[in-house]
DOMARMAR-163351 format. One record per residue (C-alpha): residue number from 1; residue in one letter; x, y, z. Coordinates in steps of 0.25 Angstrom, whole numbers, plus 2048, in hexadecimal, padded with zeros to 3 digits. Each point is the difference from the previous one (the first is absolute). Layout:
BEGIN
+-----+------+-----+-----+-----+
: seq : type :  xx :  yy :  zz :
+-----+------+-----+-----+-----+
: NUM :    a :   X :   Y :   Z :
...
+-----+------+-----+-----+-----+
REM end
This chain:
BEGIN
+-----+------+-----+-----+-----+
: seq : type :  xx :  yy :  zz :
+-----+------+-----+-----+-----+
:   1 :    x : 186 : 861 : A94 :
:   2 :    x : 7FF : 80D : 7F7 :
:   3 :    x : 802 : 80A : 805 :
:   4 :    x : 80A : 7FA : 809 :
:   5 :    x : 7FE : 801 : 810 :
:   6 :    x : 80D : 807 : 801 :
:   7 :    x : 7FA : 80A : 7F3 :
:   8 :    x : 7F4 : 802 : 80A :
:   9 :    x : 805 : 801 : 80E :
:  10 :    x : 80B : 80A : 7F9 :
:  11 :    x : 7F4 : 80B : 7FA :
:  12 :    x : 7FA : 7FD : 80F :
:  13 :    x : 80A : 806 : 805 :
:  14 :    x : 801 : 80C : 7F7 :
:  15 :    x : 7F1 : 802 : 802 :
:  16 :    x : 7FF : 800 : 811 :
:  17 :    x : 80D : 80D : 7FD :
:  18 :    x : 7FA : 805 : 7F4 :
:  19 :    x : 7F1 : 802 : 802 :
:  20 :    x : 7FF : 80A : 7F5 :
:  21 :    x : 806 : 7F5 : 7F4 :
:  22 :    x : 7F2 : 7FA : 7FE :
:  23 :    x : 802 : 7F5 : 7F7 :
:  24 :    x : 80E : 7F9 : 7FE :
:  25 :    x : 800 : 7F9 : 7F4 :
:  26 :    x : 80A : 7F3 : 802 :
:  27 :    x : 804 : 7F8 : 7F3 :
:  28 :    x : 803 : 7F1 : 801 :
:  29 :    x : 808 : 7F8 : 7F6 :
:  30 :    x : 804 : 7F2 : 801 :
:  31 :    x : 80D : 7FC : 7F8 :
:  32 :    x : 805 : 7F2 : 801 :
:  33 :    x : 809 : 7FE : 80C :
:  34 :    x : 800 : 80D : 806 :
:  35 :    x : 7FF : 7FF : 80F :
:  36 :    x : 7FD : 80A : 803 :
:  37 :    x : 803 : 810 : 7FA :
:  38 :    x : 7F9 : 80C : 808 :
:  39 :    x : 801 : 80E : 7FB :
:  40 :    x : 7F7 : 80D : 805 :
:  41 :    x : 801 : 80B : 7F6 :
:  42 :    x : 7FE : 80F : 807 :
:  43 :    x : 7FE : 808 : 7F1 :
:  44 :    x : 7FD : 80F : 7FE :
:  45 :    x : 801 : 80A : 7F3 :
:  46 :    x : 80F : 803 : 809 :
:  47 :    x : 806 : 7F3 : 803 :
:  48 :    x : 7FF : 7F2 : 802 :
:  49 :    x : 803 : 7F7 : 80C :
:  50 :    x : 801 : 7F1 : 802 :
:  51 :    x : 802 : 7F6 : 80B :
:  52 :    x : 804 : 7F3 : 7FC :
:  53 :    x : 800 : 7F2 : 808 :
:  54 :    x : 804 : 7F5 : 7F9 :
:  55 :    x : 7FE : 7F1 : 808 :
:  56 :    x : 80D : 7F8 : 7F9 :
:  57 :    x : 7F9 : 7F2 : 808 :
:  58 :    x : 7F4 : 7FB : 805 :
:  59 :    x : 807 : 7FF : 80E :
:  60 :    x : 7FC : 80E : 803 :
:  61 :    x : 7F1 : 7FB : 7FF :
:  62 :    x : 803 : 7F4 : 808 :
:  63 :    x : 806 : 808 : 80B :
:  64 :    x : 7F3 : 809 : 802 :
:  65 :    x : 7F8 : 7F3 : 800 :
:  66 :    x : 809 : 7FB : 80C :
:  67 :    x : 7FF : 810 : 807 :
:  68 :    x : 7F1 : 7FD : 7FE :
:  69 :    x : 7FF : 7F2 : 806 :
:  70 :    x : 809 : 808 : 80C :
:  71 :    x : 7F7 : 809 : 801 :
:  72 :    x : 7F2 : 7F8 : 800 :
:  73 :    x : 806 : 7F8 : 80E :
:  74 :    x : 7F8 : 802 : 80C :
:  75 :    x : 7F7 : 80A : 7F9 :
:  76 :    x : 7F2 : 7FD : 801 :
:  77 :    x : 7F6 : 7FD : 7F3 :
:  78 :    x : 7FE : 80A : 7F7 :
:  79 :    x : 804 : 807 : 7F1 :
:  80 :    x : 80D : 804 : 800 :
:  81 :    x : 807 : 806 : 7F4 :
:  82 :    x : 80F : 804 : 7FE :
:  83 :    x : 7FF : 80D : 803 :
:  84 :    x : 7FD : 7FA : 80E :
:  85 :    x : 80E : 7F9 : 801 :
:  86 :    x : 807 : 80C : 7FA :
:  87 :    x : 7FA : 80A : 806 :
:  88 :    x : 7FC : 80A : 7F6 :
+-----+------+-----+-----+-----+
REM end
């Protein structure tokens, strides 16, 4: 997926804090075997700021599928999304 889910949910989150950034432009690139490299870039005339993650595994992926199955037990039918089993 391009953007990436992760790419997305991470400008969501910006947006429901920062009501006043309109439109959040997200790049995607995909390299190779790259698992998976995240950056958000704050960037003003001043200064520049960067948060960087950087999956060195897909087992990180797998664990949020098995917290996701967890989560879905005993809950009744219906559209769930990620940010339900995180929280957020």
């Amino acid at each position: 997926d391009k953007p990436s889910g992760t790419g997305k949910l991470l400008r969501d989150i910006i947006n429901k804090e920062r009501k006043d950034l309109n439109d959040i432009p997200i790049d995607s690139i995909r390299k190779g075997e790259v698992v998976g490299d995240h950056k958000i870039i704050f960037d003003s005339d001043e200064d520049t700021l960067e948060i960087t993650h950087k999956a060195k595994t897909r087992d990180i992926f797998a664990i949020g599928a098995l917290r996701a199955a967890k989560f879905l037990v005993g809950k009744p039918k219906g559209l769930y999304s990620m940010k339900d089993v995180l929280k957020i």
